[in-house]
C-alpha positions as CSV (number, residue, x, y, z in Angstrom):
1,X,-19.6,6.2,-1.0
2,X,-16.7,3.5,-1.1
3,X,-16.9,2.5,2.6
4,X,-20.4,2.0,2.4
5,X,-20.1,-0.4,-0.8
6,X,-17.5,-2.3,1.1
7,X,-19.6,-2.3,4.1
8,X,-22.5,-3.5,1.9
9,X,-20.3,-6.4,0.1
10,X,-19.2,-7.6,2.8
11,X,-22.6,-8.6,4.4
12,X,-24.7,-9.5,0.6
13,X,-21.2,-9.6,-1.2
14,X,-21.7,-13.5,-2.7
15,X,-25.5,-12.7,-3.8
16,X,-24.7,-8.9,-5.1
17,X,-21.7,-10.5,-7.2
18,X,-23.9,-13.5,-8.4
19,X,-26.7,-11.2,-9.3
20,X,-24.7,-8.8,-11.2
21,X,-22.6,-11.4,-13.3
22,X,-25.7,-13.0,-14.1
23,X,-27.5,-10.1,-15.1
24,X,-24.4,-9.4,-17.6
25,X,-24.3,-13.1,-18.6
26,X,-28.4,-12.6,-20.0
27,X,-26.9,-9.5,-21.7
28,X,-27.6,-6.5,-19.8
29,X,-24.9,-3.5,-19.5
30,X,-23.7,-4.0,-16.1
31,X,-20.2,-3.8,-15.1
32,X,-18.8,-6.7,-13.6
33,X,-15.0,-6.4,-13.5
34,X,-15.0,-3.7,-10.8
35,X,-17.5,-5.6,-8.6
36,X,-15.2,-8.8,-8.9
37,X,-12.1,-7.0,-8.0
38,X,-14.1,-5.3,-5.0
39,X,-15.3,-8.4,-4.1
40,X,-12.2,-10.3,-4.1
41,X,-10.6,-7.5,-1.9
42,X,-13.1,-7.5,0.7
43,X,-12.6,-11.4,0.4
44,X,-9.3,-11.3,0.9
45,X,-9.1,-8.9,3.7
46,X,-11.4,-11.0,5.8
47,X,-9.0,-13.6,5.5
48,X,-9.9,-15.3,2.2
49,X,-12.1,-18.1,3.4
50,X,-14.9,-16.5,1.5
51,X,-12.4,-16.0,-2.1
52,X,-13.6,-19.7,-2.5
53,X,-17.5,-19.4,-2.4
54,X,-17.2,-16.2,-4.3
55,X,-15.2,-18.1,-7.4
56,X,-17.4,-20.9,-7.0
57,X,-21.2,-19.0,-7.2
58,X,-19.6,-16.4,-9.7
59,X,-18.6,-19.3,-12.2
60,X,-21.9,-21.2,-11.8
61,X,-23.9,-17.3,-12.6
62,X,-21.3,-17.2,-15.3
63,X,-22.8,-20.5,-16.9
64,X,-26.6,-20.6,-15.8
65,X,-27.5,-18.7,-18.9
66,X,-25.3,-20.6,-20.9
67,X,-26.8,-24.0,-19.4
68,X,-30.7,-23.0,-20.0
69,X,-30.2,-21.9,-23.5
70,X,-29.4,-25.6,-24.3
């Protein structure tokens, strides 16, 4: 079960992490932490050129909500 979730975030890793912090940002009870830290491994151990992108798209899910409740 582990390979194939590192398999998985590392093709759709960006999209599955923006999806599920923005589902947690509108207030649903999904976990984020251990998809960030998974994320950010699989990020690193392709070489870290993705660790970028990945902060980037996971702070703008982080503040969509925040931005159209204004």
């Amino acid at each position: 079960m582990a390979h194939q979730l590192v398999i998985v975030l590392g093709q759709y890793g960006v999209g599955i992490v923006v999806v599920n912090v923005l589902l947690n940002q509108i207030g649903l009870p999904v976990p984020v932490v251990p998809t960030l830290i998974v994320a950010g491994a699989v990020a690193v151990a392709a070489g870290g050129q993705m660790l970028l992108t990945l902060f980037f798209w996971s702070v703008l899910a982080c503040l969509a909500p925040t931005a159209a409740g204004t």
